[in-house]
N, C-alpha and C positions, 0 to 999 in steps of 0.2 A: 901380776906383772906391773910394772912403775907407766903407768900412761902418759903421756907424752904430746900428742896430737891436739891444737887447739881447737882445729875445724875439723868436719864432714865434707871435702868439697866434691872427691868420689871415693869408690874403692879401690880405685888404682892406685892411692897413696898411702894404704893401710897394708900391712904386710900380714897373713894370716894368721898369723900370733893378734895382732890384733882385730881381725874380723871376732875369731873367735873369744875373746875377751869381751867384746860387745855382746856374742851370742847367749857369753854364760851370765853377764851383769843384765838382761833382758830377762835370762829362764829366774832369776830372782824377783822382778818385778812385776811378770805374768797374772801371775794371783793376785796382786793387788793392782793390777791397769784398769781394770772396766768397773772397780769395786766404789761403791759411791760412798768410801769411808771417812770424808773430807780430807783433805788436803796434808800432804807429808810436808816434812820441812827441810826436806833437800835443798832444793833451789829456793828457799825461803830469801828474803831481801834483793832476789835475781831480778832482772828485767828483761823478756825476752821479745824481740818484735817481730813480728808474722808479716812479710815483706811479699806479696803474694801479684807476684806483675801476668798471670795466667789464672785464670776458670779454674779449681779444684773443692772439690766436694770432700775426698774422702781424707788425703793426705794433710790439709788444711784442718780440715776437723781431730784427724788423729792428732796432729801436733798439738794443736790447742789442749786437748783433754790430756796428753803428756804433760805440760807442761801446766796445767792447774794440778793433777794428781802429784806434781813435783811440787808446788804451792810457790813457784813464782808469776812475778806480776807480770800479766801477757797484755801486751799491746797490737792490734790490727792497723794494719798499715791499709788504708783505701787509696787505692790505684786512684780509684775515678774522680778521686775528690781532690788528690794530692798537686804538689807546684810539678810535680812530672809531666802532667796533661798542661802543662803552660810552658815546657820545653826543659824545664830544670835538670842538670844531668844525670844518673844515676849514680854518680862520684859524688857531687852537693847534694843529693838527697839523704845521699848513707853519711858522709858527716854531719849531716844539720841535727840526724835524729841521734846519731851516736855521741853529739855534744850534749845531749838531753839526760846521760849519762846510763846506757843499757850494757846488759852483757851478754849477750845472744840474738842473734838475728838469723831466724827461717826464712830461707827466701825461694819462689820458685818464678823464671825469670824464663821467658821463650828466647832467648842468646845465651847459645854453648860459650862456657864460661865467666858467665855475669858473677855468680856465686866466689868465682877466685878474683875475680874483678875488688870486689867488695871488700874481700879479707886484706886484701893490698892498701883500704883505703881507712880502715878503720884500724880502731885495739880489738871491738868485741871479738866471740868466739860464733863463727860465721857456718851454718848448718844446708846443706843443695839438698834442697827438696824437690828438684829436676829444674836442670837446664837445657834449652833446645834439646839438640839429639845427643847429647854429650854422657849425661848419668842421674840417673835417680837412688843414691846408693840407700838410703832407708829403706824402698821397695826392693831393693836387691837385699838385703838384710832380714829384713822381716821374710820376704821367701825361703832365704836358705833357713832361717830359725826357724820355719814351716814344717821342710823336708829335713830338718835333724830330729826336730818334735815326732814326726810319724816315723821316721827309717831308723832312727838312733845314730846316722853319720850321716858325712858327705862325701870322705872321699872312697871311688870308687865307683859311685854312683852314675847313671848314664841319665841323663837331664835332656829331655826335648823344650824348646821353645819355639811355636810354631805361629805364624804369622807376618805382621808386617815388621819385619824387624830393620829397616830400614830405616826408619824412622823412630825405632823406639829404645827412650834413654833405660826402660826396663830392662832389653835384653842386654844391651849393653853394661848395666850393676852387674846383673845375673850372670853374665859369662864371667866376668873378673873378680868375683867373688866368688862364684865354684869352681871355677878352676885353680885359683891359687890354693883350695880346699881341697884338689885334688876330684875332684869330679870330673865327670866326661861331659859337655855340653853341644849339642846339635841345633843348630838354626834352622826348621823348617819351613816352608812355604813357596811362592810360583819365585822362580830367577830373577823377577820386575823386584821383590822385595825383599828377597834374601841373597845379597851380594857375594858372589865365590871370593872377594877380598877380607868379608870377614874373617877366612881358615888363616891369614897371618896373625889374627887375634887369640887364636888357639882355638875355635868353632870350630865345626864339622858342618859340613853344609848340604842338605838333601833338598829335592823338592819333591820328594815321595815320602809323605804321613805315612801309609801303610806299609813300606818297604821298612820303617825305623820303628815303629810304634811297639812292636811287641818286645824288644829289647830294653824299652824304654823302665825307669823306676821309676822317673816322674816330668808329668807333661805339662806344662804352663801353658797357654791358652792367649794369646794377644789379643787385641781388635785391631781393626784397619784404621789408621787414623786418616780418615776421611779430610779431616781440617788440616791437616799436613802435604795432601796433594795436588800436585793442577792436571793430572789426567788418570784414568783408572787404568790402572796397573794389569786390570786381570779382564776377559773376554765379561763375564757380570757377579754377583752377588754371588747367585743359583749356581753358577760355577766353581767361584771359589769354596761355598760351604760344601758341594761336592766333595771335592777335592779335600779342602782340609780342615773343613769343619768338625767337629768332635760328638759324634752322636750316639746311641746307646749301641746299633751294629758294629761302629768303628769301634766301639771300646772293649768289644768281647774278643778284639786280635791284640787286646793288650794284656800285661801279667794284671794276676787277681787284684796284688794289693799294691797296683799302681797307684798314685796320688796326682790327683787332677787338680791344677789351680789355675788362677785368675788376676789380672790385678786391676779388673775394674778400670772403667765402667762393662759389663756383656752386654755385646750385641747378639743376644738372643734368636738364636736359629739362623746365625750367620756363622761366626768362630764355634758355639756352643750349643746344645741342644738343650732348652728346660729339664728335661729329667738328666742328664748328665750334670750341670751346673747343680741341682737341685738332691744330685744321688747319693749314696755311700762313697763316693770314692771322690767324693769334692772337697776341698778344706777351705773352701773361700772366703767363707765367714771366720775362720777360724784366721788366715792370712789378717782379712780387716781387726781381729781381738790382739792379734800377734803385735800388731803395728803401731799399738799404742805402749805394748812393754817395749817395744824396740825402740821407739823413739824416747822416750823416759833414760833407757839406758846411754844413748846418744847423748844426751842431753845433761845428763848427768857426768859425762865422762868430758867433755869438751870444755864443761865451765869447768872442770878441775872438782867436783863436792865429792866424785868417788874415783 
């Protein structure tokens, strides 16, 4: 297909002809994401700058390593150090750098829509690597490339996502990207975090795990984003991981070759139990190996080299 799209700002702009276009320009890049072959010459003479206004470990890191295996020049943007922490706005911050003359900027920004903010204010080709609770469409990407990789589709498929989905821009990728894929998607968890106005989104919405689970082909796994609330949502901990935490008993009421995922950080024997995270039926490491051909392919597709 002729690609068209300058940015990533979610996947509610992307029409499923093109989710999946990114799915197949990724299954190309796979084999050579994590290969320390030196550097392609894709994005060679590119400039790409990691604009990172939030905490991130894993999506920070995958970009980066995307984007040297693509063999353009990355530049890190420090928060802490930058004219922003002296009031500068984040309109004059994204020109000053974009006069410096780059063509891609990763950016992950705690304000739902900072990322379209940007693209308004610059030329570069503008990439959301999650904005407040609005979308993280690369983690929604790299999941669905997950669950094509093990089931060989998606639609069809019936999808749980079980936890604080209130708050989070995952589930949010994740619904709008398997459902235009044709997928069935369920938001699980207590009523405090899984809103009944999501089903205008096209969600299904339970707050019984074991009433949906065994239906399930594959179960995503949240955390509670503790830094996102001012009062706990649930009676405690020990209650919720009752309730819908994912543990080896819970997962013998689910089909054989369910696929269990994550998208990091686990809070371990809270959402997840060690040998569940840790079992056959986990792909989570394989989610984090996925997310560096996904983002490659992103990357590649937005500055225009493929």
């Amino acid at each position: 297909m002729k690609w068209t799209q300058k940015h990533l700002l979610g996947l509610e702009d992307y029409s499923a002809e093109e989710i999946t276009h990114v799915l197949d320009v990724a299954d190309g890049f796979r084999t050579i994401a994590t290969r320390n072959d030196g550097p392609r010459d894709d994005l060679r003479g590119k400039v790409v700058v990691n604009l990172f206004f939030e905490p991130s470990t894993r999506t920070r890191t995958s970009f980066e390593l995307a984007e040297r295996r693509l063999g353009a020049t990355v530049l890190n943007f420090d928060v802490g150090v930058s004219s922003t922490s002296k009031g500068e706005t984040l309109r004059d911050t994204a020109r000053n750098i974009a006069a410096m003359g780059i063509d891609a900027v990763v950016m992950r920004h705690g304000c739902s829509g900072a990322p379209g903010l940007l693209a308004r204010c610059i030329e570069a080709s503008i990439v959301n690597a999650g904005d407040g609770q609005h979308e993280h469409p690369t983690q929604g990407l790299l999941d669905i490339f997950t669950i094509r990789q093990h089931l060989g589709r998606i639609a069809g498929l019936k999808v749980a996502i079980v936890g604080d989905i209130a708050h989070s821009r995952v589930a949010r990728s994740n619904l709008v990207g398997l459902t235009k894929l044709g997928a069935e998607v369920w938001f699980v968890g207590p009523p405090t975090l899984v809103p009944k106005a999501f089903t205008k989104l096209g969600a299904k919405v339970s707050c019984d795990l074991d009433a949906v689970l065994p239906e399930m082909d594959v179960v995503n796994m949240l955390r509670i984003q503790t830094e996102r609330l001012d009062d706990q949502p649930f009676p405690s901990v020990r209650e919720y991981s009752r309730l819908f935490g994912l543990d080896a008993e819970r997962l013998k009421r689910a089909k054989p070759d369910v696929v269990v995922m994550h998208p990091g950080p686990i809070n371990r024997g809270v959402e997840m139990a060690p040998d569940v995270a840790d079992g056959p039926r986990s792909v989570i490491l394989e989610q984090v190996t996925n997310g560096v051909a996904v983002r490659m392919a992103v990357l590649a597709l937005v500055t225009g080299v493929r």
